[in-house]
C-alpha positions, 0 to 999 in steps of 0.5 A: 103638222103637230096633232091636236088632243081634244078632250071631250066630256062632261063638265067636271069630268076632270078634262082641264086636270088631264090637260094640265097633267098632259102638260108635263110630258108633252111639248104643247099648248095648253088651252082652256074651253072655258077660258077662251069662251071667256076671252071671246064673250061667248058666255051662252049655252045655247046650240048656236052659240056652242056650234060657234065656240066650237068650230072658232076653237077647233080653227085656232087650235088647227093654226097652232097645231102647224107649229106646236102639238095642242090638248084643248079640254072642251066640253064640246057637247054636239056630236055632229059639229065634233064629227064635222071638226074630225073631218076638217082637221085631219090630226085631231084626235078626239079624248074621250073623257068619261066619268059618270054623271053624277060623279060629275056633280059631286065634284062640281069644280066651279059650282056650275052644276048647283047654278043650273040647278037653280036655274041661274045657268040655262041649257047647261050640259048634265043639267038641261043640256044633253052631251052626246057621247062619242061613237068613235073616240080616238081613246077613251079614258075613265076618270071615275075609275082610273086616277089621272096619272092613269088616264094620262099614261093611257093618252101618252101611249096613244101619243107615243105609239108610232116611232119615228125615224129623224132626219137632222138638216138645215133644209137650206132650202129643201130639194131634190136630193132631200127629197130622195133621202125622206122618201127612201126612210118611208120606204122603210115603212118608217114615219118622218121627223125632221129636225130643223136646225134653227140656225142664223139667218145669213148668206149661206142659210138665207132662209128662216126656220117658218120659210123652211117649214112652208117648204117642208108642207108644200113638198110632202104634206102632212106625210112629213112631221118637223120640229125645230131644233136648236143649231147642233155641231154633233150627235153623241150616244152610248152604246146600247140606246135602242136606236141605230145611226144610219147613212143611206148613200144617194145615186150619183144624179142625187148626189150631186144636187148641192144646196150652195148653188140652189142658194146662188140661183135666188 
């Protein structure tokens, strides 16, 4: 499972300028509040109507977020609905983004504050509609007092702050001994990543990069993260990269599980 950034804050808190800044340094969806309020017709303020944008975006995002890392800039204004999301979806992680009020209403970036206060919007958030902080924020980024390469190198920290150590395979299928060798790693107190090598479909990988991944979830959970990496003949580096290359040699029972004749059985 990837994680899920979800950027809070007022409107013209500058949420959509992280995400996009985000964009450049992560590999992830990027998606829009708005924009999808706009696909979905959903285009009223009201309570019921945010509970329901809310909750449809945190499931779309969560179905992504199985294949793809997601950073969803919504104003997201209820706290509750926020929490209950928090709670459903265990790899959220709810961003902050603070800025002050009024700030917010000088920048006024789509002139929808000005709207409300004309009264031509209803129930908007920062103008009739209350937002309710945060209270316990994954992060918190300050957009009237940092710039936003600043907030986002806070955000990358937080994204970059558990190493990983990567295990390369075809996973063809997933077994026993696999099983073996990822549990020892986290022994180690390590965190999982395994590479996927996304290799043809054929006879002696009979099964595709998807197949592999519901593999991977149905043995370990969310205690294992994956990606998908293009089919490799080796691995090269150069001396000094900070990282180690390390075999860990099996007992003979698990060493003597072989993937070819689990493929024969199918």
């Amino acid at each position: 499972m990837k994680k899920i950034y979800w950027l809070t804050g007022l409107p013209s808190s500058g949420k959509s300028s992280i995400a996009k800044e985000l964009g450049k340094h992560l590999y992830a969806e990027i998606l829009n509040g708005d924009e999808i309020r706009e696909l979905t017709s959903n285009v009223e303020f009201t309570k019921e109507k945010r509970t329901i944008h809310m909750t449809y975006v945190a499931a779309m995002v969560y179905y992504l977020s199985k294949h793809i890392d997601v950073v969803v800039s919504l104003v997201s204004p209820i706290r509750s609905i926020r929490n209950s999301i928090k709670g459903k979806y265990p790899n959220l992680h709810e961003i902050y983004i603070k800025c002050d009020p009024e700030v917010c209403k000088q920048r006024d970036v789509k002139g929808l504050y000005a709207k409300a206060i004309r009264g031509e919007i209803s129930n908007f958030t920062g103008v009739q509609g209350e937002y309710e902080e945060p209270l316990c924020p994954d992060i918190v980024v300050r957009t009237d007092e940092d710039s936003i390469e600043e907030c986002v190198n806070q955000i990358l920290t937080l994204h970059n702050s558990t190493p990983k150590a990567l295990l390369i395979g075809r996973w063809q299928p997933l077994h026993e001994g696999h099983k073996w060798l990822i549990e020892q790693v986290q022994k180690m107190g390590h965190d999982v990543l395994l590479g996927i090598r996304n290799t043809p479909i054929n006879k002696d990988g009979p099964y595709s990069a998807q197949e592999r991944i519901d593999m991977i979830q149905k043995m370990f959970n969310n205690s294992v993260d994956h990606i998908i990496l293009p089919d490799i003949i080796g691995v090269y580096y150069g001396r000094g990269v900070g990282y180690e290359v390390k075999e860990l040699q099996p007992p003979k029972d698990i060493a003597t599980i072989s993937a070819t004749k689990i493929r024969e059985r199918r």
